[in-house]
C-alpha positions in Angstrom: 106.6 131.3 111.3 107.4 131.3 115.0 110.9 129.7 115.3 113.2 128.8 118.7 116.7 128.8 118.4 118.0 126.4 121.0 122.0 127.3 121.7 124.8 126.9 123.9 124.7 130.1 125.8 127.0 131.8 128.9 125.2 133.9 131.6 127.2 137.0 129.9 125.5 136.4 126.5 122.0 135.6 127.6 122.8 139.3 130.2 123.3 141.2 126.9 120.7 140.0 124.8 118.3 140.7 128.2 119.7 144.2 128.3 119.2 144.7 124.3 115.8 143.1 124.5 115.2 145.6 127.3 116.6 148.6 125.1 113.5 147.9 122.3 115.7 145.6 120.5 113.9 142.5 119.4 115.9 139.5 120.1 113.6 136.3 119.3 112.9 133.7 121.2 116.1 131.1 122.6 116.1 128.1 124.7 119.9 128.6 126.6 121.5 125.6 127.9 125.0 126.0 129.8 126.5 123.4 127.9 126.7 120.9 125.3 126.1 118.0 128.2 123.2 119.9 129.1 121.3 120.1 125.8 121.8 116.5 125.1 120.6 115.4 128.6 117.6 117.5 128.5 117.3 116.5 124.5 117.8 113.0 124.4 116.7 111.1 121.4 113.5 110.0 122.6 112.9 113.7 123.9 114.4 115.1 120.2 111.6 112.6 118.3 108.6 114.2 121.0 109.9 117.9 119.7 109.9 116.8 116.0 106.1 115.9 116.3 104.9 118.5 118.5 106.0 121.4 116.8 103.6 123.6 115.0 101.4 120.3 116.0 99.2 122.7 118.7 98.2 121.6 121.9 97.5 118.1 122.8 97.3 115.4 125.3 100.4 113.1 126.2 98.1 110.0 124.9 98.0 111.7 121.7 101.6 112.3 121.6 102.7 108.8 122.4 100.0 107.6 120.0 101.8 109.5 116.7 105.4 108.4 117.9 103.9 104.9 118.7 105.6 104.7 122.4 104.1 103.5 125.6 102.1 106.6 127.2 103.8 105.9 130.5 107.6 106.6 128.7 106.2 109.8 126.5 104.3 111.0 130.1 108.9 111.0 131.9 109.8 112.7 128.6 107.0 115.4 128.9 107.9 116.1 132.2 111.0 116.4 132.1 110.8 118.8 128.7 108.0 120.8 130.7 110.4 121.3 133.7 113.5 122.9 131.0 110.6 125.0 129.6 110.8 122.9 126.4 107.1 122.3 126.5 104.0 124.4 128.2 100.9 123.1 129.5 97.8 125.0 128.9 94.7 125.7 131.0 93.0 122.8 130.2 96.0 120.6 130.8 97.2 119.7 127.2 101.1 120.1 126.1 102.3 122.1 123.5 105.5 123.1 121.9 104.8 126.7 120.6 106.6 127.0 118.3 106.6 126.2 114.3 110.2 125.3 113.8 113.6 124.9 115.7 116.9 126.3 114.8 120.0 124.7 116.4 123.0 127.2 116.9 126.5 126.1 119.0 130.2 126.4 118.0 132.4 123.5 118.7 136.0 124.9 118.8 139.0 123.8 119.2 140.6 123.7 123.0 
C-alpha cells in the first residue's frame, strides 16, 4: 500500500528528514504544510471529499471525478486546480488527474500555548 502522510511540518523538520533521506534512510512520502490554516485552506471540505474518491481510484478525467461526487464539473475543475498546484494531485501525459497514492495518514500535534 502506498500511503501519504499529510502533516504540519517546520522548514527544520522537513531539512532533516531531506538530509536522512539523503543519507540512504527511507523516509516515505509527506505532503508538508506550514500550518494548520494552511492544510485546511488547501483541504477544504469539498477538496477533502475529491481526495476520499480519488485515492487508489487511478487516473481519471475531472468529468469523471465530479460525476462520482455528484458536483458540477466546473466546481470539481477550481478544486483540481487548486490541489494540482499544492502537489495534492498529478496530471499525467495524457491529461488525466490522479492522486497516487492508496491511503492518507493525517499526523499534527495541537498543543497547548
Amino acid at each position: 500500500m502506498h500511503t501519504v502522510t499529510l502533516e504540519i511540518s517546520s522548514r527544520e523538520k522537513i531539512s532533516q528528514r531531506f538530509l536522512r533521506a539523503f543519507e540512504g534512510e527511507s523516509q516515505g512520502t509527506f505532503i508538508s504544510f506550514e500550518s494548520p490554516a494552511l492544510l485546511f485552506k488547501v483541504l477544504s471540505g469539498k477538496r477533502w471529499d475529491l481526495i476520499k474518491v480519488m485515492t487508489g481510484a487511478g487516473p481519471m478525467t475531472i468529468r469523471e471525478a465530479a460525476r462520482r461526487m455528484k458536483r458540477d464539473v466546473k466546481a470539481v475543475h477550481g478544486d483540481v486546480q487548486a490541489l494540482l498546484k499544492a502537489g495534492m494531485l498529478q496530471k499525467t501525459d495524457n491529461g488525466l488527474i490522479v492522486f497516487p497514492f492508496d491511503a492518507v495518514h493525517v499526523d499534527f500535534m495541537l498543543k497547548a500555548a
